[in-house]
C-alpha positions in Angstrom: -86.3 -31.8 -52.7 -86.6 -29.5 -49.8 -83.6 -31.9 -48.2 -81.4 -31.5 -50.7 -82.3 -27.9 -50.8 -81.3 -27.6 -47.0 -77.9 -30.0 -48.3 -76.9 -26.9 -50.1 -76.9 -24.3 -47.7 -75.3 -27.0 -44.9 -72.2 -26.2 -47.7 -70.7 -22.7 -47.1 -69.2 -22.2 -50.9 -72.3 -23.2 -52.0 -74.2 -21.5 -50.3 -72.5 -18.2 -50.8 -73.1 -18.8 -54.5 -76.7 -19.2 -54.3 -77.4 -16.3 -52.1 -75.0 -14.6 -54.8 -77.1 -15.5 -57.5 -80.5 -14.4 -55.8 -79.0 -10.9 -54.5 -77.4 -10.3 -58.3 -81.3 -11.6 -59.4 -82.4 -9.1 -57.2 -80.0 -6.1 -58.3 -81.4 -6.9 -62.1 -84.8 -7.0 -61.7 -84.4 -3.1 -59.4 -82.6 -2.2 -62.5 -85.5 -3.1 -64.3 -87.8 -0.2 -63.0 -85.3 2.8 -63.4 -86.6 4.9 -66.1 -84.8 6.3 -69.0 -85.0 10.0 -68.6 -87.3 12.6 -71.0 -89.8 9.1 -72.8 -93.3 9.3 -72.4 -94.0 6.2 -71.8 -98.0 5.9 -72.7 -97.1 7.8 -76.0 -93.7 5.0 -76.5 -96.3 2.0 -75.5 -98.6 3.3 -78.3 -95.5 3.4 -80.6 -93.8 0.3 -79.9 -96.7 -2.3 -78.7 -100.0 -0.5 -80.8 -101.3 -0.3 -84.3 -100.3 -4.4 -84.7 -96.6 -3.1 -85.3 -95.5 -4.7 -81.6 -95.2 -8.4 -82.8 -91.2 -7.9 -82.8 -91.1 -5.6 -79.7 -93.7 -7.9 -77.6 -91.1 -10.8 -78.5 -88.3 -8.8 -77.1 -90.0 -7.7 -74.3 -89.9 -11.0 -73.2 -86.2 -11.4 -73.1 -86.4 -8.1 -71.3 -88.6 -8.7 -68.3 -90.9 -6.1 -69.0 -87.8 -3.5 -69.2 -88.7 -2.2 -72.8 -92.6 -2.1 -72.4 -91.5 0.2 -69.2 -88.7 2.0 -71.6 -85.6 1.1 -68.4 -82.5 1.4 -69.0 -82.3 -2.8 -69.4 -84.5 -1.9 -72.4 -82.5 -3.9 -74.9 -81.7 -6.9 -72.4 -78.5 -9.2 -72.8 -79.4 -9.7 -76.6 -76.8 -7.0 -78.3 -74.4 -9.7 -75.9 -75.5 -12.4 -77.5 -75.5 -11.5 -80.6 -71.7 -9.8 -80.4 -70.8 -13.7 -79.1 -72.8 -15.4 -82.2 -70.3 -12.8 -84.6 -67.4 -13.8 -82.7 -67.5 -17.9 -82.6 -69.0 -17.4 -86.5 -65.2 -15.5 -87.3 -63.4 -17.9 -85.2 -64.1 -20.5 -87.8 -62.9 -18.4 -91.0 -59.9 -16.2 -89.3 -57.3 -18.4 -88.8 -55.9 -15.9 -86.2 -59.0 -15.7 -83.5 -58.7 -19.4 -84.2 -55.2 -20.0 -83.2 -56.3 -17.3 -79.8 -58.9 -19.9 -79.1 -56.4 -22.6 -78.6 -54.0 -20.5 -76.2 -55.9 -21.0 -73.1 -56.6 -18.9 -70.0 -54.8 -16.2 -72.0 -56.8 -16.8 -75.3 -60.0 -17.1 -73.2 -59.3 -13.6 -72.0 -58.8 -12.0 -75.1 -61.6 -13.7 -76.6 -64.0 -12.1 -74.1 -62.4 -8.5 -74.0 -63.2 -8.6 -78.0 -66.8 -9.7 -77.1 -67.0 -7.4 -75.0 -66.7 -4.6 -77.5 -68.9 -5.9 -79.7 -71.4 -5.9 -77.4 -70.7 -2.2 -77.0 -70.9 -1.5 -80.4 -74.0 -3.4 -81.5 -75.8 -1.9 -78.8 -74.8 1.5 -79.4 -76.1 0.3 -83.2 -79.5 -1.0 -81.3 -79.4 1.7 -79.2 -79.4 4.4 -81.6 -82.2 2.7 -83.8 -84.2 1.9 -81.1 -84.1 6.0 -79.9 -84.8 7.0 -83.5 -87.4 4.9 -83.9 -89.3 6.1 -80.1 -88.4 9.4 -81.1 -92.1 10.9 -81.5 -92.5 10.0 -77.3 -89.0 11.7 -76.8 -90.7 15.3 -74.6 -88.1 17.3 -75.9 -86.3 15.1 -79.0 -82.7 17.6 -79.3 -79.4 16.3 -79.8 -78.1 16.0 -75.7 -81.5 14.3 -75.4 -81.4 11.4 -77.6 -77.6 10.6 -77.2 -78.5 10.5 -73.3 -80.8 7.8 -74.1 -78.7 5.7 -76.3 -76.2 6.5 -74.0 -78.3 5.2 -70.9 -79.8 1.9 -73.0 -75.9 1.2 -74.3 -74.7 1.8 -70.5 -77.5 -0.8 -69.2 -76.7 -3.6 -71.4 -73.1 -3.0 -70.6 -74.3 -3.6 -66.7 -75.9 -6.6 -67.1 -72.8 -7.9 -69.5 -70.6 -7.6 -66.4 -73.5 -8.7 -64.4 -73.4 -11.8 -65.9 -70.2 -12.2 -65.8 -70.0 -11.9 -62.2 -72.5 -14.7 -62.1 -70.6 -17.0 -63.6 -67.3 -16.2 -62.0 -68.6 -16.0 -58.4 -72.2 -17.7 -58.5 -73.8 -20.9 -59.7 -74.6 -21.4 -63.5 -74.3 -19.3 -66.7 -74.6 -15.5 -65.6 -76.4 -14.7 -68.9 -78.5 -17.9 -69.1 -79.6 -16.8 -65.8 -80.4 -13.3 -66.4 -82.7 -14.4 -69.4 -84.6 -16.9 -67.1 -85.3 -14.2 -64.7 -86.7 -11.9 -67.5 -89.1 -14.8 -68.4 -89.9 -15.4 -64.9 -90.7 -12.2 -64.0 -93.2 -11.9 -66.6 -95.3 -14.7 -65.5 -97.4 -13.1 -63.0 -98.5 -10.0 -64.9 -99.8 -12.6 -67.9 -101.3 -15.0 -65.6 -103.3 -12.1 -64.4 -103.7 -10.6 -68.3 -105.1 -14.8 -69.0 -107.5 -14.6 -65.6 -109.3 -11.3 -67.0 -109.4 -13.3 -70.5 -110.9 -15.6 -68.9 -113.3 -13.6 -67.4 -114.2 -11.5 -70.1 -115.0 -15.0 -71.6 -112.2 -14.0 -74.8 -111.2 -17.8 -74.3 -112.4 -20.1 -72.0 -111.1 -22.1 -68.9 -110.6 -25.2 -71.4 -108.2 -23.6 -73.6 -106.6 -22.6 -70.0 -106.6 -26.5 -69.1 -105.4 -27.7 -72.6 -102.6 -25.5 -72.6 -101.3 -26.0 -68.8 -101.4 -30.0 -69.8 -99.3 -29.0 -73.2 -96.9 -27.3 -70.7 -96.8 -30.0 -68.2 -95.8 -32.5 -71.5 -93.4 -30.1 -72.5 -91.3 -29.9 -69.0 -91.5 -33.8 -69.3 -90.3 -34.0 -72.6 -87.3 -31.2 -72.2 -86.6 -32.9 -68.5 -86.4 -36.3 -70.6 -84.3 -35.1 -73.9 -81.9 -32.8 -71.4 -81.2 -36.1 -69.5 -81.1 -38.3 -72.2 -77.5 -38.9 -73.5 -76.1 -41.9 -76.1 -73.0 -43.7 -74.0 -70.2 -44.8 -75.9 -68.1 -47.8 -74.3 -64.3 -46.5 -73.5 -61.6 -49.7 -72.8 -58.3 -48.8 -71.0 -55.4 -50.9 -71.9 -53.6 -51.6 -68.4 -50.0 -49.8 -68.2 -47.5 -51.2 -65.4 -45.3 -48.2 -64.3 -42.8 -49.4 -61.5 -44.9 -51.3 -59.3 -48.3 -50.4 -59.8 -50.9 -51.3 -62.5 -52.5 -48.3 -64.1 -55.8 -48.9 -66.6 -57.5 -51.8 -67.6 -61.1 -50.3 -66.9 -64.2 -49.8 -68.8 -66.1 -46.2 -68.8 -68.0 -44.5 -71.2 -68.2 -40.9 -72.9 -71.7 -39.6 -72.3 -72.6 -37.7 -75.3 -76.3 -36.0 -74.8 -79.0 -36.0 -76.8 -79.3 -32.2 -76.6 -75.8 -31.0 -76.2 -76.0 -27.7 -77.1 -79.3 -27.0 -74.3 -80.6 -24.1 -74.4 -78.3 -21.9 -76.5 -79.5 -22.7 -79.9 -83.0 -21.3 -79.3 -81.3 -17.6 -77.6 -79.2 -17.5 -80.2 -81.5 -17.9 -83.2 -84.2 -15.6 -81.3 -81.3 -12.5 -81.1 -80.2 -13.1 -84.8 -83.6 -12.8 -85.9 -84.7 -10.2 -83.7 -81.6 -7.4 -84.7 -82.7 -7.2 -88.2 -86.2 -7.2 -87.3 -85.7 -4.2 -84.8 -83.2 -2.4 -87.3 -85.7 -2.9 -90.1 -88.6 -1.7 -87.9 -86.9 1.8 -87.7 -85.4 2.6 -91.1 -87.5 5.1 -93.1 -87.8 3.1 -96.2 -90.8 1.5 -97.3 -88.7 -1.9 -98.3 -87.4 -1.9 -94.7 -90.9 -2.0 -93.1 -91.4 -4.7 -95.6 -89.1 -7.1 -94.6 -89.8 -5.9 -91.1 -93.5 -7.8 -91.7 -92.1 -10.9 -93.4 -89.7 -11.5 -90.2 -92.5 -10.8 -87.6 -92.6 -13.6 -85.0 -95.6 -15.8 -86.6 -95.0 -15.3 -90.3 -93.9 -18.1 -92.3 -91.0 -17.0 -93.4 -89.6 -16.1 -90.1 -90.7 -19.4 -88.6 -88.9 -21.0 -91.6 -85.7 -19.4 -90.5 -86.4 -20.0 -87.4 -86.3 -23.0 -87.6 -83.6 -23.3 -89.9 -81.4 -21.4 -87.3 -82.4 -23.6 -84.4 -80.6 -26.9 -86.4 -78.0 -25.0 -87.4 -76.8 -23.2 -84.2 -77.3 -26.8 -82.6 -75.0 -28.1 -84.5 -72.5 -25.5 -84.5 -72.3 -24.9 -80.9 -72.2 -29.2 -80.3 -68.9 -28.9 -82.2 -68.1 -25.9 -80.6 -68.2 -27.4 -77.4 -67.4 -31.2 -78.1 -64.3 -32.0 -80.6 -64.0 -35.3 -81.7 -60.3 -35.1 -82.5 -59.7 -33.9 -79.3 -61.1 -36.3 -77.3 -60.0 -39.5 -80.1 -56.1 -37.7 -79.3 -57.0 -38.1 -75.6 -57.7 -41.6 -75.4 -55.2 -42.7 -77.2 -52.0 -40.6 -75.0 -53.6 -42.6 -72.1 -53.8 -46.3 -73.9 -58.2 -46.4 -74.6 -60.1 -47.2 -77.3 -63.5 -47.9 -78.1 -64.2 -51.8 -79.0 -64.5 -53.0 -82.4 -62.8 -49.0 -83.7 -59.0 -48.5 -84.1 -57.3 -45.8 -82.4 -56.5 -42.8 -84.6 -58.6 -41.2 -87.4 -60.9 -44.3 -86.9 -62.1 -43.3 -83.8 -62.8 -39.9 -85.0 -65.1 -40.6 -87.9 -66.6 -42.7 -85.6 -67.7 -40.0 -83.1 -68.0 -37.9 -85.6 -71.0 -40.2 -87.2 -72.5 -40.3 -83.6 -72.5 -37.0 -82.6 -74.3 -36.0 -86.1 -76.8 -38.9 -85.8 -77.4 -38.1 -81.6 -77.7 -34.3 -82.5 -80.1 -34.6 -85.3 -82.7 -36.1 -82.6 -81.7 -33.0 -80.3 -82.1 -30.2 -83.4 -85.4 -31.6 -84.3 -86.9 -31.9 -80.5 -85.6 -28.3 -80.1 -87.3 -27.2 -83.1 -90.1 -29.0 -82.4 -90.5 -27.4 -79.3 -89.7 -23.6 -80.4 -92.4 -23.4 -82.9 -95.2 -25.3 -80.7 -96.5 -22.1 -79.5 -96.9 -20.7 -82.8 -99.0 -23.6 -83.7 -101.0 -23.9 -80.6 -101.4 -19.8 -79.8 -104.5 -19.5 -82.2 -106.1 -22.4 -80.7 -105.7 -21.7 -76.6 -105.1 -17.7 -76.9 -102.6 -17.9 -74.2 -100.2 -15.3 -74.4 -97.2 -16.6 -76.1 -94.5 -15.3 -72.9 -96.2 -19.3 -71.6 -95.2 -20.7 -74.7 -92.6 -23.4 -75.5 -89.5 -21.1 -75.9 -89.9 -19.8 -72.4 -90.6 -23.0 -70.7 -87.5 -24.5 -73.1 -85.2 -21.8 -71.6 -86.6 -22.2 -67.9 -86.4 -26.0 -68.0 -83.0 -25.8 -69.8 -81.6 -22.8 -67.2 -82.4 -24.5 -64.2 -82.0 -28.2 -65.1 -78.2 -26.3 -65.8 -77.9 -25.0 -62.4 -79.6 -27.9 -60.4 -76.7 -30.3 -62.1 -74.0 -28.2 -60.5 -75.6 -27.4 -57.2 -75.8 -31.6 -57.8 -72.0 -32.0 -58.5 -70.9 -29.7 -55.6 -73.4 -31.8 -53.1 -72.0 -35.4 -54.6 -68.1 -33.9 -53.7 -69.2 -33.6 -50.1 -70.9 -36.7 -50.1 -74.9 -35.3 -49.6 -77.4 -36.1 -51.2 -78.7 -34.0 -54.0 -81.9 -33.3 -56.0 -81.5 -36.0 -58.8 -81.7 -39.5 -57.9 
């Protein structure tokens, strides 16, 4: 490990990227501390995380780092981002037009982000606003210029850590926002190790439940390491084509489809759909609206129902976002491959069609599996749930992403990298 970690900074491109990554790491989590102006914060705390109201705000919290127990300006996180990107790849599918903008390219690409872009600015003016409304008792002095400024300051964070993102992915290593998340997470893990050590010794749970749980993590990392890695190969045959004199084809390869396509995205994605409602409900002043803010707590049934429900279905719509069997069927074929025993064409397409359902069911379920374990396993350890198996999904998921293409820039200059 530590040689392939000095491999990657022997590489100058790679190594600007990673000290890219850590600086823009660094920038976010400074960010994190500056305050938004006129909130008391032990009157907001009270509000937000007291009177057993705080389930929903202690779970977005989480994807915050800290920044909305602390009322920062990265309050609301990358989630209104998220969410904006959900809407967008949703309409792709039933407006034939942002599909037909999907399939232009670098130029379709483009456009495709700039509309994301203002939906993020417009559901987190939207979050913004209900959040403010809803903190408005710890607002000092609660007039008009004083609550736009903070909407304004929450909508302009979000809006930095957007580009932030961005920037990671354009000039750093890995997904810019998958990366932000994972620092949120991470950055909460010292503050609740400390929060489980006084548990502990207050003697509110004991230093079994602390062992029982840190051997469920342990099995969890080993299970995400092994259903991340885990892919279904599909024998590929090239037909060999003689153009002037040289031979061209006539090999065998394979098309890796894994077990877990979609990685990590599934679980974000269900987590921010969920949450919006929840937060929107939370400040309405209607007494159905505090109703249904209780039913989708994180914990009750029915949200772990849906839950779970969106964690199957955003696997299997972001597998066929990102893998098209037609596409790749059309592929083989221009250059003269086929698959043994399956006929080139539409054959070939129902055929990877049936394996990619029958390979992403195993990945939906393991996911699901995973996301709900701390919900199970919470009453039993009392650990807080921050250590539970949606953070430790991400963070496995996040960096087992990056470490595959610090790996793939390593392999092109022929050193050795971290998997073997």
């Amino acid at each position: 490990m530590l040689s392939a970690l000095g491999n990657a900074f022997k590489v100058k491109e790679l190594r600007k990227k990673i000290l890219f990554v850590i600086s823009m790491m660094v920038v976010y989590r400074l960010g994190a501390f500056i305050p938004v102006p006129g909130v008391n914060i032990a009157t907001l705390r009270e509000q937000l995380f007291g009177g057993g109201v705080g389930n929903v705000f202690d779970f977005l919290d989480l994807f915050a780092g800290g920044a909305l127990r602390n009322f920062t300006i990265f309050a609301m996180s990358i989630t209104p981002y998220i969410t904006a990107s959900i809407i967008l790849q949703l309409l792709t599918g039933v407006i034939p037009a942002l599909k037909k903008l999907q399939q232009e390219g670098n130029e379709g690409k483009k456009k495709m982000t700039q509309y994301t872009r203002y939906g993020t600015i417009v559901l987190a003016l939207i979050q913004g606003y209900g959040i403010t409304m809803y903190v408005k008792p710890a607002v000092e002095d609660p007039n008009f210029f004083n609550l736009f400024l903070i909407v304004i300051s929450l909508t302009a964070g979000t809006a930095f850590l957007m580009w932030l993102g961005e920037q990671i992915t354009d000039k750093g290593i890995g997904n810019g926002i998958s990366i932000i998340i994972f620092t949120s997470i991470i950055s909460r893990f010292p503050g609740d190790i400390w929060q489980t050590l006084k548990l502990v010794r207050a003697g509110s749970i004991s230093i079994l439940n602390v062992l029982i749980f840190a051997v469920l993590a342990l099995v969890i990392i080993a299970g995400i390491i092994f259903i991340q890695q885990g892919e279904r190969r599909i024998p590929v045959q090239y037909s060999k084509r003689i153009v002037g004199r040289r031979v061209y084809g006539g090999r065998n390869t394979h098309i890796p489809l894994k077990i877990n396509q979609a990685g990590v995205i599934p679980v974000i994605f269900a987590s921010s759909v969920l949450m919006f409602p929840t937060v929107i409900a939370q400040v309405l002043p209607f007494g159905w609206a505090q109703g249904l803010a209780d039913i989708l707590a994180p914990g009750q049934p029915f949200y772990l129902f849906l839950y779970a429900l969106m964690i199957f279905f955003f696997t299997y719509f972001w597998t066929a976002f990102t893998f098209d069997p037609e596409d790749v069927a059309e592929n083989m074929k221009k250059y003269g491959g086929f698959i043994p025993g399956i006929r080139p064409g539409k054959a070939t397409v129902n055929y990877l069609e049936r394996v990619v359902l029958r390979v992403t069911l195993a990945g939906a379920m393991f996911l699901t599996f995973i996301a709900l374990l701390p919900f199970i396993i919470r009453p039993l350890t009392g650990v807080a749930i921050s250590f539970g198996g949606t953070s430790l999904l991400i963070m496995t998921g996040v960096a087992l992403q990056t470490m595959q293409q610090i790996e793939s820039h390593l392999l092109m200059r022929h050193y050795e990298g971290f998997m073997k």
